[in-house]
Structures are given as structure tokens and as C-alpha cells.
C-alpha positions as CSV (number, residue, x, y, z in Angstrom):
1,X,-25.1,-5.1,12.8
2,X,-27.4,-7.3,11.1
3,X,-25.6,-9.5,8.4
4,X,-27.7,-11.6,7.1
5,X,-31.2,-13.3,7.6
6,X,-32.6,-16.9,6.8
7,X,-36.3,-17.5,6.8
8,X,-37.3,-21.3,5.9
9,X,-41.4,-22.3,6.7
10,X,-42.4,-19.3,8.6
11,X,-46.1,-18.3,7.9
12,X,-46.1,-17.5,4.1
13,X,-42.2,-18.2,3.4
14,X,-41.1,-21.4,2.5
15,X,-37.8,-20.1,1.5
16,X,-36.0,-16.4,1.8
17,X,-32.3,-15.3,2.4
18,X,-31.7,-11.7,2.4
19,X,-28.5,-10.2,3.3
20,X,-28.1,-6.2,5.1
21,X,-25.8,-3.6,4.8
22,X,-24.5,-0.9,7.0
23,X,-26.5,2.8,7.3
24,X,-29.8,3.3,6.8
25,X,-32.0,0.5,4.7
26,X,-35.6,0.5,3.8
27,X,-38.3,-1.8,3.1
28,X,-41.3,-0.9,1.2
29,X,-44.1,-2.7,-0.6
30,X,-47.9,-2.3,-0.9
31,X,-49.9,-2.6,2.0
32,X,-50.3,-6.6,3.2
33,X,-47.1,-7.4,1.1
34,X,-45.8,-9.1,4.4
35,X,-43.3,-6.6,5.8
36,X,-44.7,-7.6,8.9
37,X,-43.8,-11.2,8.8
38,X,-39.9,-10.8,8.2
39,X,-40.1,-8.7,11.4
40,X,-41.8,-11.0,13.2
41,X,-39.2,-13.6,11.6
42,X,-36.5,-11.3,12.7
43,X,-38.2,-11.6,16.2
44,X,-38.3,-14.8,16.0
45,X,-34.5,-15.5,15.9
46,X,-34.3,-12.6,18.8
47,X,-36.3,-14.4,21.2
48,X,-40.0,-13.5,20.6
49,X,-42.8,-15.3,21.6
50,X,-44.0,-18.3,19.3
51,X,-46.5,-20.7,18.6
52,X,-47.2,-23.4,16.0
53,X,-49.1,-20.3,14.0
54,X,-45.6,-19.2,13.3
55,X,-45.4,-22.8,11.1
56,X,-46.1,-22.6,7.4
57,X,-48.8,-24.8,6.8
58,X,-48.0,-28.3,5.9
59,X,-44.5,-28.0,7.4
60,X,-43.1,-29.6,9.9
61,X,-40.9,-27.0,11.9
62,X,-40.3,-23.2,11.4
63,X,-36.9,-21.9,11.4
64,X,-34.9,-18.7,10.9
65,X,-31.1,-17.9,11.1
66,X,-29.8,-14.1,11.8
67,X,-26.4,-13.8,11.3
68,X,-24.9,-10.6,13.3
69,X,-21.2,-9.4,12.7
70,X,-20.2,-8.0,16.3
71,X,-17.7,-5.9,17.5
72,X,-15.2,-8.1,19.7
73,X,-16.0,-5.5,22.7
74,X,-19.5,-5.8,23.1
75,X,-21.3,-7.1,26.1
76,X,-23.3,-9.6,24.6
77,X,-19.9,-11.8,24.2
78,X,-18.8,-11.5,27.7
79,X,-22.4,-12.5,28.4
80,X,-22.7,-16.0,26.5
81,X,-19.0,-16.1,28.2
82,X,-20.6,-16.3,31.2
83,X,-23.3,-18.5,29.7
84,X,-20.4,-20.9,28.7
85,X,-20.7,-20.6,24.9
86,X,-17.9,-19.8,23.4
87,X,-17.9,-16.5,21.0
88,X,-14.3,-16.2,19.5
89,X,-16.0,-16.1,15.9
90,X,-16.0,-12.8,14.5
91,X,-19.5,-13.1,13.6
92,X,-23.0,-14.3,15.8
93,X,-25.8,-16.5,14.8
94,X,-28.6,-16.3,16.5
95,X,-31.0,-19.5,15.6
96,X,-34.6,-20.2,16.0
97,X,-36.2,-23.5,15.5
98,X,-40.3,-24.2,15.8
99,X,-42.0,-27.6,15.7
100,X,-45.4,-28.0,14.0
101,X,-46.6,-28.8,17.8
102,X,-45.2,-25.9,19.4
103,X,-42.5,-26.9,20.8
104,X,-39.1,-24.6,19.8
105,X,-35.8,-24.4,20.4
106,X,-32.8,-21.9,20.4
107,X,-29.7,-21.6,19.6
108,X,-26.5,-19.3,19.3
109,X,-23.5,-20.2,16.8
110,X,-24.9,-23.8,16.8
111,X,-24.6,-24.2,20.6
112,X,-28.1,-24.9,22.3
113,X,-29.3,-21.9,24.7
114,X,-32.4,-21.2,27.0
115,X,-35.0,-19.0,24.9
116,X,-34.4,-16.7,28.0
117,X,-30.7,-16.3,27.0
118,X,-31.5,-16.4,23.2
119,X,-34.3,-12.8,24.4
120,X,-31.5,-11.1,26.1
121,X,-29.1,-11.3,23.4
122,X,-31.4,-10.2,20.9
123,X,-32.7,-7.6,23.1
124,X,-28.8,-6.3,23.3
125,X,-28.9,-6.5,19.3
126,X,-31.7,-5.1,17.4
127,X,-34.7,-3.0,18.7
128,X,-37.2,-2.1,17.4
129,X,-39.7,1.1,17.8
130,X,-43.2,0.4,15.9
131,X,-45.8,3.2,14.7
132,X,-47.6,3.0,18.7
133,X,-44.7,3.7,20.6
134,X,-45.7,6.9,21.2
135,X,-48.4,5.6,23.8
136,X,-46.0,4.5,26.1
137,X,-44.6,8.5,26.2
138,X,-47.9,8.8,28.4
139,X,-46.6,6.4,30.9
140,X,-44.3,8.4,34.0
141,X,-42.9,5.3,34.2
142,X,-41.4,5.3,30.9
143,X,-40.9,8.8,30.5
144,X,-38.5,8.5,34.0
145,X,-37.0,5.4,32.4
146,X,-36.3,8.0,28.8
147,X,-34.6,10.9,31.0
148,X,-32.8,8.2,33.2
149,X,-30.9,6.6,30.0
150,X,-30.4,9.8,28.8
151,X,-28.6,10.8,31.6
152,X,-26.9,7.4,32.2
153,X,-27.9,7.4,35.4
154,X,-27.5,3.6,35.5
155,X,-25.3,3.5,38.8
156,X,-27.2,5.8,40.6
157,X,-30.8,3.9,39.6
158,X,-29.1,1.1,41.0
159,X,-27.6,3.1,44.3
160,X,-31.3,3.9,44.9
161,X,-32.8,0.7,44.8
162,X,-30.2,-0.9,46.9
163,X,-30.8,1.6,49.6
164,X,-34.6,1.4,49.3
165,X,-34.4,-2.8,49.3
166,X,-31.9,-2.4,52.1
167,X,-34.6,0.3,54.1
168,X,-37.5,-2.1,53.8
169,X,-35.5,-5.4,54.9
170,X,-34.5,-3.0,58.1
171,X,-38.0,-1.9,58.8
172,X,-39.3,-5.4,58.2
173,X,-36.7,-6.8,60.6
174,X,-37.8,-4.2,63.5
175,X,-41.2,-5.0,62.8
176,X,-41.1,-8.4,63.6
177,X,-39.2,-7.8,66.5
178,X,-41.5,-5.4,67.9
179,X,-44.0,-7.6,66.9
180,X,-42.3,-10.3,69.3
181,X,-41.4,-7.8,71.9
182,X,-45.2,-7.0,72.1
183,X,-46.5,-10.7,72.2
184,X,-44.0,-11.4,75.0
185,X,-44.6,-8.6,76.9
186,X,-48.5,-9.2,76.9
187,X,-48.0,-12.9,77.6
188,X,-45.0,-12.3,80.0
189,X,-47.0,-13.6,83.3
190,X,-48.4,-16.6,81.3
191,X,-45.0,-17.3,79.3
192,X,-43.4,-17.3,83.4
193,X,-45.7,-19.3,84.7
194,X,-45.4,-22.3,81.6
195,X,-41.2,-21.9,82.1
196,X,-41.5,-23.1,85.9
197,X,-44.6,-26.0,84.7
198,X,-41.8,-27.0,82.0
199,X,-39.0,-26.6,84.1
200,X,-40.6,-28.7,86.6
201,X,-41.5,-31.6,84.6
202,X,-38.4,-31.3,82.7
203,X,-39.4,-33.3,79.9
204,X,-36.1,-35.3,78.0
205,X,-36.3,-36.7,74.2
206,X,-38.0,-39.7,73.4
207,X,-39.0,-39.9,77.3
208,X,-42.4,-41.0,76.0
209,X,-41.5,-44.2,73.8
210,X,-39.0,-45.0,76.8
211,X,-41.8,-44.7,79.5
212,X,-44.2,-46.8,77.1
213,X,-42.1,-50.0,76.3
214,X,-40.9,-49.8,80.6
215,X,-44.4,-49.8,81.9
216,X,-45.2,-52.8,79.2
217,X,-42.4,-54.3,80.5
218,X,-43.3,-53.8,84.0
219,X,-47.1,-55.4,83.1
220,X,-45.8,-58.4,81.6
221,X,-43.1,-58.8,84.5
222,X,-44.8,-62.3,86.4
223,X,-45.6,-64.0,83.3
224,X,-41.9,-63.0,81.5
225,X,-40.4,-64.6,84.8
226,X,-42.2,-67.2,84.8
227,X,-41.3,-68.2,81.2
228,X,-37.8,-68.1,81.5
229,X,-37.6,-69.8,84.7
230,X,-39.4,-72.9,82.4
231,X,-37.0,-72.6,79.9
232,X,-34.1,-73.0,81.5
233,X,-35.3,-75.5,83.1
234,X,-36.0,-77.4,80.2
235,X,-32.7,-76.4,78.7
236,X,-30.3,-76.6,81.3
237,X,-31.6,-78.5,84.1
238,X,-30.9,-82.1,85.8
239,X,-33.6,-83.6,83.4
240,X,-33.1,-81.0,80.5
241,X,-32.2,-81.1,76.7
242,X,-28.3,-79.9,77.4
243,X,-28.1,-83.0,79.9
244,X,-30.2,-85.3,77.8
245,X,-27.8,-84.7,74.8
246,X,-24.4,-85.0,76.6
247,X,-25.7,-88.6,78.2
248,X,-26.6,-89.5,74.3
249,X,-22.9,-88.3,73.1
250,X,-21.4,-90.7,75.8
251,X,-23.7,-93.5,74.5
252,X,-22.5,-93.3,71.5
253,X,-18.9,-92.5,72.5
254,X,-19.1,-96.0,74.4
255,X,-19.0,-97.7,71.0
256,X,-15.9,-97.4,70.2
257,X,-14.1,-96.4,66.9
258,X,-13.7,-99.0,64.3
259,X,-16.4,-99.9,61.5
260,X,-19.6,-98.5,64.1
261,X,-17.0,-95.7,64.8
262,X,-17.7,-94.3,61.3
263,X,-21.6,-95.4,61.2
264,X,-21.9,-93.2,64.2
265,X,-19.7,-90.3,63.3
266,X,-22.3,-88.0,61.7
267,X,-24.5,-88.4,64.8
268,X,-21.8,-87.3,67.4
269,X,-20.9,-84.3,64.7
270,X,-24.8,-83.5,65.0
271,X,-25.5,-83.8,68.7
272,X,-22.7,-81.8,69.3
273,X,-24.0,-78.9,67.1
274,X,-26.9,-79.3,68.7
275,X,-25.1,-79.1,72.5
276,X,-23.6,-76.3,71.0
277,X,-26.5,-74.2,70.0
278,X,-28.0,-75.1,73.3
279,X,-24.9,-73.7,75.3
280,X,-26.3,-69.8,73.4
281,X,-30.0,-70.7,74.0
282,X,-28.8,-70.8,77.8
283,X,-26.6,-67.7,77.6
284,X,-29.6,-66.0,75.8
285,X,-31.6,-66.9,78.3
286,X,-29.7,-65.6,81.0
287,X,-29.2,-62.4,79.5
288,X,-32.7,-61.9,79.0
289,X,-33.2,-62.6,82.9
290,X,-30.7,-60.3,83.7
291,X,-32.6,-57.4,81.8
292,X,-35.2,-58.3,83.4
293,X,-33.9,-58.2,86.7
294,X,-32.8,-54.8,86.1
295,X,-36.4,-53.0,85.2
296,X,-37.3,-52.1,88.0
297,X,-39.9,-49.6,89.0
298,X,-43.5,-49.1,89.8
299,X,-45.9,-49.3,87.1
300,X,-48.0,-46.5,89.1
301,X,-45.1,-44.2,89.1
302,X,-44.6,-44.6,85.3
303,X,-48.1,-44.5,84.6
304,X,-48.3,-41.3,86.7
305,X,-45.0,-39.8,85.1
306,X,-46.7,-40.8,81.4
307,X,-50.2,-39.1,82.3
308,X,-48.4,-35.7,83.4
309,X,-46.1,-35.2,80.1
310,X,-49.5,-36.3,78.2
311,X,-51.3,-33.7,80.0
312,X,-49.1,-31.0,79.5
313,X,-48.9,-31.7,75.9
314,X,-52.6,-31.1,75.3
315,X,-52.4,-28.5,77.6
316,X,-49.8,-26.5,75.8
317,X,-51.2,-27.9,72.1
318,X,-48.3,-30.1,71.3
319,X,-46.7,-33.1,71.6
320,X,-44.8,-34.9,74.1
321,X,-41.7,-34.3,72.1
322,X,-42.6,-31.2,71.8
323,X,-42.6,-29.7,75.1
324,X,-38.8,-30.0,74.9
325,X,-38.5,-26.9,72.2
326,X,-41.4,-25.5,73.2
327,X,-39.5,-24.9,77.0
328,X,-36.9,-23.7,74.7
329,X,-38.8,-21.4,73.0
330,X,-40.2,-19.9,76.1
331,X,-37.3,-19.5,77.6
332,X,-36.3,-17.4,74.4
333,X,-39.1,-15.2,74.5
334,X,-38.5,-14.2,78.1
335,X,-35.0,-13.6,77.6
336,X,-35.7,-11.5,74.7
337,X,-37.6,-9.3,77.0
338,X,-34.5,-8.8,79.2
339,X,-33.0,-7.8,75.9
340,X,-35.3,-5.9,74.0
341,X,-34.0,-3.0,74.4
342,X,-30.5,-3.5,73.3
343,X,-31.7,-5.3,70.1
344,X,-34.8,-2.2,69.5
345,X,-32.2,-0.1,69.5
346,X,-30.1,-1.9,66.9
347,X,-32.9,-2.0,64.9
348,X,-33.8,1.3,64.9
349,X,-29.9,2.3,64.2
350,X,-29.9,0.0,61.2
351,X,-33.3,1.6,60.1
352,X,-31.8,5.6,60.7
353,X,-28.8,4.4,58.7
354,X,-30.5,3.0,55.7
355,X,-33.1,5.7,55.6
356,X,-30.2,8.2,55.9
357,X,-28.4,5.9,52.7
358,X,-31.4,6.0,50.5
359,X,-32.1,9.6,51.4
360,X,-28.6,10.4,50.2
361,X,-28.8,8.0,46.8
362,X,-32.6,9.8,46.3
363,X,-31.0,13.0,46.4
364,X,-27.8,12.5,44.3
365,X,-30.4,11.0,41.6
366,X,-32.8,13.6,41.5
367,X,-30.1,16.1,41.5
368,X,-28.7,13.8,38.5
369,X,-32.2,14.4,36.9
370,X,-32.4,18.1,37.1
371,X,-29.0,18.6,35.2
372,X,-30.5,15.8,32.7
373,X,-33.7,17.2,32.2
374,X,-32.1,20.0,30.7
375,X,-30.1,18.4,28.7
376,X,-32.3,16.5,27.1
377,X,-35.0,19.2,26.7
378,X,-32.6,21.0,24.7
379,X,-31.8,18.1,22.7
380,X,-35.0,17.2,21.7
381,X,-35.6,20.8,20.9
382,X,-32.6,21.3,18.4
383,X,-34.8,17.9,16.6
384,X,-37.9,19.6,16.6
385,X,-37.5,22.3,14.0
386,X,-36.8,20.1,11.1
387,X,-39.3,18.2,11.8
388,X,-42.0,21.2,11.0
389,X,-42.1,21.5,15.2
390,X,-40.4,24.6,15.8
391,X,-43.4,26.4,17.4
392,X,-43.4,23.2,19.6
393,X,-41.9,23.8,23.1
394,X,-40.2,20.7,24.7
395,X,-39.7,20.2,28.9
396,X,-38.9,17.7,30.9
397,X,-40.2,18.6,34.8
398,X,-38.9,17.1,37.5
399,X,-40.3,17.2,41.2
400,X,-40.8,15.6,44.6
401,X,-43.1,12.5,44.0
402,X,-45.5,12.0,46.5
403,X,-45.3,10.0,49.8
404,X,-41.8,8.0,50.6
405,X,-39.4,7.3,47.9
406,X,-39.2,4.3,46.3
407,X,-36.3,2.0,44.3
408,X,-36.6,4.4,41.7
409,X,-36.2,7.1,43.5
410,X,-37.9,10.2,45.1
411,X,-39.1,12.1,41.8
412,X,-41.8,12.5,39.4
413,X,-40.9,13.1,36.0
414,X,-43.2,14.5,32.9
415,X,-42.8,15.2,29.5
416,X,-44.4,19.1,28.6
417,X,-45.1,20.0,25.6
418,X,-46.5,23.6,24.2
419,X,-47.6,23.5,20.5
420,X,-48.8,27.4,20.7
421,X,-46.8,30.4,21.5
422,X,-47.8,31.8,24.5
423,X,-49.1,28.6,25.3
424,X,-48.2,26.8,29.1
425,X,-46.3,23.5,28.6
426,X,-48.4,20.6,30.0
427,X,-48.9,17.0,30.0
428,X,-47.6,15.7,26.9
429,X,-50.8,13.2,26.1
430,X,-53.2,16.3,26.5
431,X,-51.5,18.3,24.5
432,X,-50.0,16.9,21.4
433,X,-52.1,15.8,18.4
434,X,-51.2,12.1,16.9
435,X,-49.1,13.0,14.4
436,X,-47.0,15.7,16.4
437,X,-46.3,12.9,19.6
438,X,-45.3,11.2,16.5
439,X,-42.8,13.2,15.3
440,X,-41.7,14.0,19.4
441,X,-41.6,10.3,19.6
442,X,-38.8,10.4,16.5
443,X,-37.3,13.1,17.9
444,X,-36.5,11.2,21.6
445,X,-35.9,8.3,19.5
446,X,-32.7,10.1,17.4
447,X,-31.4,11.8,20.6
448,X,-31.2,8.5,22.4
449,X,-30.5,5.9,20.3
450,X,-26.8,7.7,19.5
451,X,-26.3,7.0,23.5
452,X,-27.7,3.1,23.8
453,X,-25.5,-0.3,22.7
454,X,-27.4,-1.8,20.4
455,X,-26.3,-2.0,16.7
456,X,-29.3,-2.4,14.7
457,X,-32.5,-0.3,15.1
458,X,-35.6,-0.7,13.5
459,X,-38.4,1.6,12.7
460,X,-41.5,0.3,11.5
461,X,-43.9,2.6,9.8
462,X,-42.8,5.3,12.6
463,X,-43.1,8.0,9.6
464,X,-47.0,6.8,9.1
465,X,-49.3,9.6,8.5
466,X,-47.1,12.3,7.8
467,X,-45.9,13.7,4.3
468,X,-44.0,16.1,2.3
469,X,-41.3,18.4,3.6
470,X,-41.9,16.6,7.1
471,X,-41.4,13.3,5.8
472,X,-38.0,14.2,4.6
473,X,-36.9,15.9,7.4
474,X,-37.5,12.5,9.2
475,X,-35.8,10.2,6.5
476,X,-32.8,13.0,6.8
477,X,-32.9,12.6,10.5
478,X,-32.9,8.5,10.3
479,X,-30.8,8.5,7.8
480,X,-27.8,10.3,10.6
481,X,-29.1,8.2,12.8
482,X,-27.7,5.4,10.3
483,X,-24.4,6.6,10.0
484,X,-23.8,5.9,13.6
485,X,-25.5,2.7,13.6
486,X,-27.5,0.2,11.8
487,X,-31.4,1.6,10.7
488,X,-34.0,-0.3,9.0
489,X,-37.4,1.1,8.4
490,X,-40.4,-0.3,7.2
491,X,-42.3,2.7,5.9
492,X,-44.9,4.0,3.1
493,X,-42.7,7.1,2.6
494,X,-40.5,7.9,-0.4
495,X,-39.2,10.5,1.0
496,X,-37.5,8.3,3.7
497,X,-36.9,5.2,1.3
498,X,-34.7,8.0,-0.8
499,X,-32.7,8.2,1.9
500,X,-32.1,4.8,2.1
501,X,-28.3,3.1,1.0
502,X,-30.4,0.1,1.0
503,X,-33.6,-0.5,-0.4
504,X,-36.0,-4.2,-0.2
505,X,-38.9,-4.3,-1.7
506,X,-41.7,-6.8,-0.2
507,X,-44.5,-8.1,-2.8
508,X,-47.3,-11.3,-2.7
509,X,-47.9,-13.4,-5.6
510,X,-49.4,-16.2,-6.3
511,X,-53.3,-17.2,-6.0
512,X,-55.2,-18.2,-2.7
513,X,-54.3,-21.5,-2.5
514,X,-50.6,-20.8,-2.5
515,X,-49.3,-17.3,-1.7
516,X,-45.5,-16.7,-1.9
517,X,-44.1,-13.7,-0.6
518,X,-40.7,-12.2,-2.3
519,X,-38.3,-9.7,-1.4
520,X,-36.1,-8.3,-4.2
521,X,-33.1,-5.7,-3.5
522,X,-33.8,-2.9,-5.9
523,X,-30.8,-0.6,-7.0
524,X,-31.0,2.4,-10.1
525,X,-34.2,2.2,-12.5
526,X,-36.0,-0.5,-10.1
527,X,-35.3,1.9,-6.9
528,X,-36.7,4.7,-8.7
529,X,-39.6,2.9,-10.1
530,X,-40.7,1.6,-6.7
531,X,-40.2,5.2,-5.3
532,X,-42.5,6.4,-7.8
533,X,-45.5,3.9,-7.0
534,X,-44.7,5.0,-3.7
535,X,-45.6,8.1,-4.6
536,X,-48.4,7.7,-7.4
537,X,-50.0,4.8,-6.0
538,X,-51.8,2.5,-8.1
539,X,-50.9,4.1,-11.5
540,X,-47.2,5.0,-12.0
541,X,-47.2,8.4,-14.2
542,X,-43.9,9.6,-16.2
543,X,-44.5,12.8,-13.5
544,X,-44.4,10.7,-10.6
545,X,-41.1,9.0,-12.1
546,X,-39.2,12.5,-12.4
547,X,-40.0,13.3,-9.1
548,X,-38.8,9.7,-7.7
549,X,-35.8,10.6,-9.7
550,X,-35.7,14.3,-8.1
551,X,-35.9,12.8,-4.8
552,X,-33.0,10.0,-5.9
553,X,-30.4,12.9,-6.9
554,X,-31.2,15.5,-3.9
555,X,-30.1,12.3,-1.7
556,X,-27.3,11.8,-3.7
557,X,-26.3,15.4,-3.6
558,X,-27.0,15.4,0.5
């Protein structure tokens, strides 16, 4: 449950701890007091959405703390487990920071986390149920979602929609190979006929570049010949520089050792580099001849063998390199013809089975459903009378959506409602006024939330608009619902804030150029004081405090 909440910069507050207790709590205060804004604080630590409005202005960040004491079970720990935080403490703080610009951060017992880790944890720790909630009962969608946690038909929700994604991927994967089956089969003649043309030419990897540097090759054979032939010459013939320098070692090599022997010394060391490197030039030389030697060919053959592979390419609207896969490729599409069939009727297997699956998960859903629906309908209708709706008739239908069933399965479910006797249950949004889908919307709301996981609910101003003997009956409901698990309400009620084992009350003060908001704990005279300009208004009379105190002691005696 929630612990324990610090609020520093956020909108109005510059500075506000409050702590919680278990059961039901209230918090009350005059309309524009800023209840609001500790929820949205609240939210804030949970993993709401936030933006430098959120700042107090003149600060530079926005932050709030919510302290949660968790049992040592719950799946939120083997979650952040997962996460790689580690959760041994016995308690979880869940921490929101906001910069001036924007920009925020999140955090869980001091350990940075994504904001969308920081949104499923506090969605798996407080929830909250506003005054409008009662739209969404108009939604199917919702109302299948309602029955379905009811029900706890989690496993078979999830059966459902991995038959149906299983079903689609099947038909997908036949369609595309009908698809192929088709285009092969209406191109077969053409697909034949460009097989034998590839086969033919039998195209090889990189056969272009080859065929390009040969036939250059080729071109520049005379002139490449011609070349080398002069070099050699000049390098290793009768006359050439190898000769030339061997006659000038000998030369030198005739003078003798002795004092010229060491004058002459570095120029025998050089000349013989220089013999040296001349021996490679000649080897290089050679070599190159020798390559030469061996490309042979005509350049009118490997001109010719060039323009056909260019051809084909633009013919078949590729490249040169290309026509290797794409003779691949055609070769694949023919042979698939040879073996459609076997592969159709795998397909068409793997579709009968998976239609067959999801038919068998739709059915052991709805089926779930039916039994449910009951359940629930009868639930809801044991909440109804106390709640000054026992002429109100409560059903939950279930039928045969239309057209093929989906991941959620093959039914349509709506919430019927009578409100006269006599009356045919229909459509719950054409039937019910606002302030009985209200009190229906309680009613759903204190039949499910004893089945759900999270610890702390909160009801804000879901009690608006209604009174009296009805307005108890819903602080008695909330205030069971609180024994089970943690309830705050905001509400204008004091018959509900009777209820309450916890009471805050929110007040303004301060001038327009600097508004403070507080929040006090109120206990014995103050409780009753605030319950009796709950009831008054404005003006406080000694009447209205009896009957805050009458309320006070027919709580106590409850």
C-alpha cells in the first residue's frame, strides 16, 4: 500500500510530505483546494505523462517520492528482478524527477529506470477510477475486458490470440505461395524459355570486370610488347645498364686495396646496390612478358562474349552480375511449379489445423464467458440494492460476434440494464441515467477490485452528484472495499468521508502572487468540523455539527 508521499516544486507545492494508512482514507476540501494536484503528483511518481507545466514556477526541477510497503510476493518485485534492480527492501520507492526544460527522470529505490518501467510498476500499484469512468462502460471493448477479469480468463484470452496470430501467419504464408504458384504458372513458357537463354550463356561472377581488363589487355598487346622488348634491352643487353655497371665495378676493382682501396669503397658498395636492384628490374620484366605471353585470345571473341552478357542484362532489367541469381531464381520458380502441390497442401493442412486450434480456444472462451456472465450479473446485483438500485436489473449478454473471430475471441459482450419493472434489459448507455451508470460503475468497481493485484485504489469524486441514504450506502461499500485493500477517495461527500479511518483535508491560502496549498490530517473535533462544512457549506451551523457528529458515531458503531 501507499506509505508515504513527497511532493517538492510540483505546480502550487513547494514543500508537502504526507504519510497514509491502511483502509479506507479520504480527502476533502472546498472546490479548487488542489486535490487534483497531489493526484496528479501521485501520477507523477507512477509514471504519468509530464511536462515542464508540472514545475513550480521559478524552480528548477519538480520531484516527488512515493514510498510503497510491498508484500515480498508480489509480481512487481520479480518484475524489477527481471529488470535487474534489486528489491530485497521491504519497502518500494518509486521516484520522479522533472527539469524546468522538460526533461525528467525515473527512478525506483534510487536505482535509475526507463519511465516505461517506472508506468508498469505504478500501474501494478495504485489505480485509480475518476468521476467519467463510467463512459468507458459504453465501450464493448471494455465491457468484454470487465467480464474477462472477472472471470480470470487470462490464459484462455491468451490461448485465443495465439491461435488467431498463428491462423493469420498460416493464411498469410499460403497466400503468398499461391500468389507465386499463380505468377509462375502464368509466366511458365516465358520463365522456360529465359532458363535455356541463361543456361546458355551461363554467365560466371565477376565474368564482366574479367572480360573488361582482358580485352584492354588484348588492345594494348603491340605497344606492351614493344616496350618491354626496349627495356630489357636497355637493362640487360650487350650495351645495357646491368653490363655498363659490372665493367665500372671491375674498373674500380682494378685499383687495388690500399689508401684508394678505401676512397673507392663506398662506390663499389653503391654500384653493387645498384647491380642488384637491376638483377629484379630484369626478373620484373620477364615476368611481365610472361603474363603477357599468356593472354591470349581474340579481341572480337571477347568483345562479342561482353556484348551478349550486356544484352541479356538490359534484356532481363538487371545487371551483368545479376543474371547469375536471377538464373537461380528462375530456376526456383519452375521448380516450385513441379512442387506446388506438395507444398499447397502443406499450407492448407497448417491453415485447417490452426483454424481448428483457434476454433477450439474461441469456444472454450466463450463457454468461459457464459458461466462468467452469470456470475458477475449476480454480483453486481447483490451491490445494487444498497445503493437505492434495487428496481435496477443487471445482465451481462454474451453472443456470436459477427464475421470471423478475432484474438479476442468469437463473442460480443454487453452490459443490460432495466431501471423499470417490466422493463426489457437493453444497452446500458441508453438506458441508465448519469447518476445511476454511476452508481453501476461503483458497483463493477467493488465486485472487481476484491479480484485484481493492486494494493491501493483510488476514487476520485466517483460519489459526485449523489446524496443522502445513497451516499452512505457508497462510503459503506468503499469503506469494505478498504478492509481488503488500500482506498483513497477524493470526494464532496460526508457521508463517505465518515467512513473514512483516515481523513486529509486540502485547503489554499495565500494571495495571487503566491498561493500555497496545505494538507492537514484531521482527527476528533477538526474531523467533525470539516464534516460539518461538508455538509453546511459555506456557514457551519451548531445543527450541521450534531449531524457531522451523528454521522461520526453511526461509523463508529458500524
Amino acid at each position: 500500500m501507499l506509505v508515504a508521499l513527497s511532493i517538492r516544486d510540483v505546480v502550487i507545492i513547494e514543500s508537502l510530505d504526507l504519510g497514509f494508512g491502511a483502509e479506507l482514507g479520504v480527502l476533502t476540501g472546498e472546490t479548487g483546494a488542489g486535490k487534483s494536484i497531489l493526484l496528479d503528483a501521485l501520477g507523477l511518481a507512477c509514471g504519468w505523462r509530464a511536462d515542464r507545466s508540472i514545475v513550480r514556477t521559478g524552480a528548477e526541477r519538480a520531484q516527488v517520492t512515493a514510498v510503497f510497503a510491498l508484500a515480498s510476493t508480489h509480481e512487481v518485485r520479480s518484475r524489477l528482478a527481471e529488470a535487474g534492480l534489486a528489491v530485497d527492501e521491504p519497502e518500494l520507492v518509486l521516484r520522479r524527477v522533472v527539469q524546468a526544460d522538460g526533461k525528467s527522470r525515473a527512478f525506483v529505490n534510487d536505482q535509475p529506470v526507463t519511465l516505461t518501467l517506472l508506468r508498469s510498476v505504478g500501474a501494478d500499484l495504485v489505480e485509480v477510477h475518476g468521476q467519467h469512468d463510467q463512459q468507458g462502460l459504453f465501450d464493448r471493448a471494455v465491457q468484454r475486458d470487465l467480464l474477462d477479469d472477472y472471470g480470470g480468463h487470462d490464459a484462455l484470452r491468451d490461448a485465443c490470440a495465439a491461435a488467431h496470430a498463428e491462423l493469420s501467419e498460416a493464411e498469410a504464408d499460403r497466400a503468398r505461395l499461391l500468389a507465386d504458384v499463380e505468377r509462375a504458372r502464368r509466366d511458365e513458357d516465358y520463365l522456360r524459355h529465359r532458363l535455356a537463354e541463361l543456361e546458355a550463356l551461363a554467365p560466371e561472377p565477376g565474368e564482366e570486370e574479367r572480360l573488361a581488363a582482358k580485352r584492354a589487355n588484348l588492345l594494348g598487346r603491340a605497344k606492351l610488347d614493344a616496350g618491354l622488348d626496349e627495356a630489357l634491352a636497355m637493362v640487360a643487353g650487350s650495351d645495357g645498364a646491368a653490363d655498363r655497371i659490372a665493367r665500372a665495378e671491375r674498373a674500380l676493382e682494378r685499383l687495388g686495396d690500399g689508401g684508394p682501396g678505401r676512397i673507392i669503397a663506398p662506390s663499389l658498395e653503391a654500384l653493387e646496390r645498384a647491380r642488384l636492384e637491376l638483377v629484379e628490374a630484369e626478373a620484373a620484366l620477364d615476368e611481365a612478358r610472361a603474363q603477357l605471353a599468356g593472354e591470349t585470345g581474340d579481341v572480337a571473341a571477347v568483345e562479342e562474349r561482353l556484348f551478349a552478357l550486356k544484352d541479356a542484362a538490359r534484356k532481363h532489367r538487371t545487371t551483368v552480375d545479376g543474371l547469375g541469381p536471377l538464373f537461380a531464381e528462375t530456376g526456383r520458380l519452375l521448380q516450385g511449379l513441379e512442387d506446388a502441390s506438395g507444398e499447397l497442401a502443406r499450407a492448407e493442412t497448417r491453415v485447417r489445423t490452426a483454424r481448428d486450434a483457434q476454433a477450439k480456444a474461441v469456444a472454450a472462451l466463450s463457454e468461459a464467458r457464459h458461466k462468467a456472465a452469470g456470475r458477475l450479473a449476480a454480483a453486481v446485483a447483490h451491490e445494487l440494492p444498497p445503493l437505492k438500485l434495487e428496481r435496477v436489473r443487471f445482465a451481462v449478454e454474451v453472443t456470436a460476434a459477427p464475421g470471423a473471430a478475432g484474438p479476442h475471441g468469437g463473442d460480443r459482450i454487453a452490459f443490460l440494464v432495466a431501471t423499470n419493472p417490466g422493463q426489457a434489459p437493453g444497452p446500458i448507455e441508453r438506458v441508465a441515467s448519469g447518476g445511476e451508470l454511476s452508481r453501476i460503475m461503483l458497483a463493477l468497481k467493488v465486485v472487481l477490485a476484491r479480484l485484481g493485484h493492486v494494493p491501493t485504489l483510488i476514487f476520485d469524486e466517483i460519489d459526485s452528484g449523489i446524496g443522502g441514504a445513497v451516499a452512505d450506502a457508497v462510503g459503506e461499500r468503499l469503506a469494505r472495499l478498504g478492509q481488503e485493500r488500500q482506498v483513497l477517495v477524493v470526494t464532496h461527500a460526508p457521508q463517505v468521508a465518515a467512513r473514512a479511518r483516515h481523513h486529509l483535508q486540502v485547503a489554499k491560502s495565500g494571495d495571487a502572487a503566491h498561493v500555497r496549498l496545505t494538507v492537514t490530517a484531521l482527527d476528533g473535533a477538526a474531523r467533525q468540523e470539516e464534516i460539518a462544512r461538508m455538509l453546511a457549506g459555506a456557514k457551519v451551523t451548531e445543527a450541521a455539527r450534531a449531524a457531522a457528529a451523528s454521522l461520526l458515531a453511526a461509523d463508529a458503531v458500524a
